[in-house]
C-alpha positions in Angstrom: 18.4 47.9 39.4 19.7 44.6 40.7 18.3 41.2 39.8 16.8 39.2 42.5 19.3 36.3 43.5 18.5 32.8 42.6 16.6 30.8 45.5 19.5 28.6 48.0 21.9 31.5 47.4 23.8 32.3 50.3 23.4 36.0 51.4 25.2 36.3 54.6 26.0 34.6 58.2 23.5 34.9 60.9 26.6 36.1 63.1 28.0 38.7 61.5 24.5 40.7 61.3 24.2 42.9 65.0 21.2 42.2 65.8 19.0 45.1 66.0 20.9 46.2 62.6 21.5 46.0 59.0 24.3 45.5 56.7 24.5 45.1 52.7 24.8 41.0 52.4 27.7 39.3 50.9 26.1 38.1 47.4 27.1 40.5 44.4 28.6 43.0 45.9 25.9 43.9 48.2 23.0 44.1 45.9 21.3 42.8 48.8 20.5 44.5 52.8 20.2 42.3 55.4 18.1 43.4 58.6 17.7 41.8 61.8 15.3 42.6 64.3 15.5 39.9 67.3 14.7 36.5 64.9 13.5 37.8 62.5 15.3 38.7 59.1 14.3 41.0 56.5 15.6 41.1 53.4 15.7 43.5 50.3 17.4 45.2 47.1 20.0 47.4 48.0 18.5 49.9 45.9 16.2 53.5 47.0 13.2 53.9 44.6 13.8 57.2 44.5 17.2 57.9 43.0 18.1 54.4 42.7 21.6 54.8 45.0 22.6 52.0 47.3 21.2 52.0 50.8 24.5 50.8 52.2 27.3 53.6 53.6 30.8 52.4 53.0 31.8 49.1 55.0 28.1 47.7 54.3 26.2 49.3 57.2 22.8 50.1 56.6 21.5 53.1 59.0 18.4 51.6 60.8 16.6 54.2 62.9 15.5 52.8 66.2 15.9 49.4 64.7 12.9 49.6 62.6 13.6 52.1 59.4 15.9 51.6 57.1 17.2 55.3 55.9 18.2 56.2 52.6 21.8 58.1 53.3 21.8 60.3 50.1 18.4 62.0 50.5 17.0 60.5 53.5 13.6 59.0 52.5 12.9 55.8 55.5 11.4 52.6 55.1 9.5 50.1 57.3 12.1 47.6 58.0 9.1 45.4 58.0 7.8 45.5 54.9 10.3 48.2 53.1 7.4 50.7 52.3 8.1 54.4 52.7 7.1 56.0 55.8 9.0 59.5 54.7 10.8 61.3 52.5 11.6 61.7 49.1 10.5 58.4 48.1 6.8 58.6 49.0 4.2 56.3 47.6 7.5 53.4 46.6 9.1 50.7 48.7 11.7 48.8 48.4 12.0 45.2 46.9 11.5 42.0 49.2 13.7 38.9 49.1 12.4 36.0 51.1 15.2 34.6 53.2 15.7 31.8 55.8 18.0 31.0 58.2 19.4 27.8 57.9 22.0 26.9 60.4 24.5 30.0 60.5 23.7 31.2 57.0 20.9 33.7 55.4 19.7 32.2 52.3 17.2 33.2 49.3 14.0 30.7 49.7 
């Protein structure tokens, strides 16, 4: 499992997230997903609880289900893109790990 990144570090730019979507952020390697619903942005460990695979296909997109569940693409367990508990699947009962981020000026940082 990753290691949360260090507070001020840069995860991504505000433009390059489609907005309603997700995409695995820039910092180490994508240990990180980025989701943006509208103004608000979500962040957590690029990891599923249950099989601990990245969340990311290949390119960094992140499947987001009607722009509010994140979707596991090996084994399909969801989460709230709020929150990042598990609303189905194989992964019942977990959730995914939070990063607090801001938006300052065009970037996504790590408060």
């Amino acid at each position: 499992m990753s290691s949360l990144p260090k507070s001020g570090t840069v995860l991504g730019r505000l433009e390059d997230l489609p907005d309603p979507g997700a995409r695995a952020s820039s910092w180490n390697d994508g240990a990180v997903i980025l989701v943006r619903r509208g103004q608000t942005i979500t962040a957590f460990l690029n990891t599923c609880p249950h099989a601990q695979r990245p969340l990311n296909l290949p390119g960094g997109k992140v499947m987001l289900h009607e722009g509010a569940f994140i979707v596991c693409p090996v084994h399909g367990a969801s989460f709230a893109a709020t929150d990042g508990m598990c609303v189905g699947g194989p992964a019942a009962g977990y959730g995914l790990t939070g990063v607090e981020v801001e938006v300052v000026g065009p970037e996504i940082r790590v408060v």
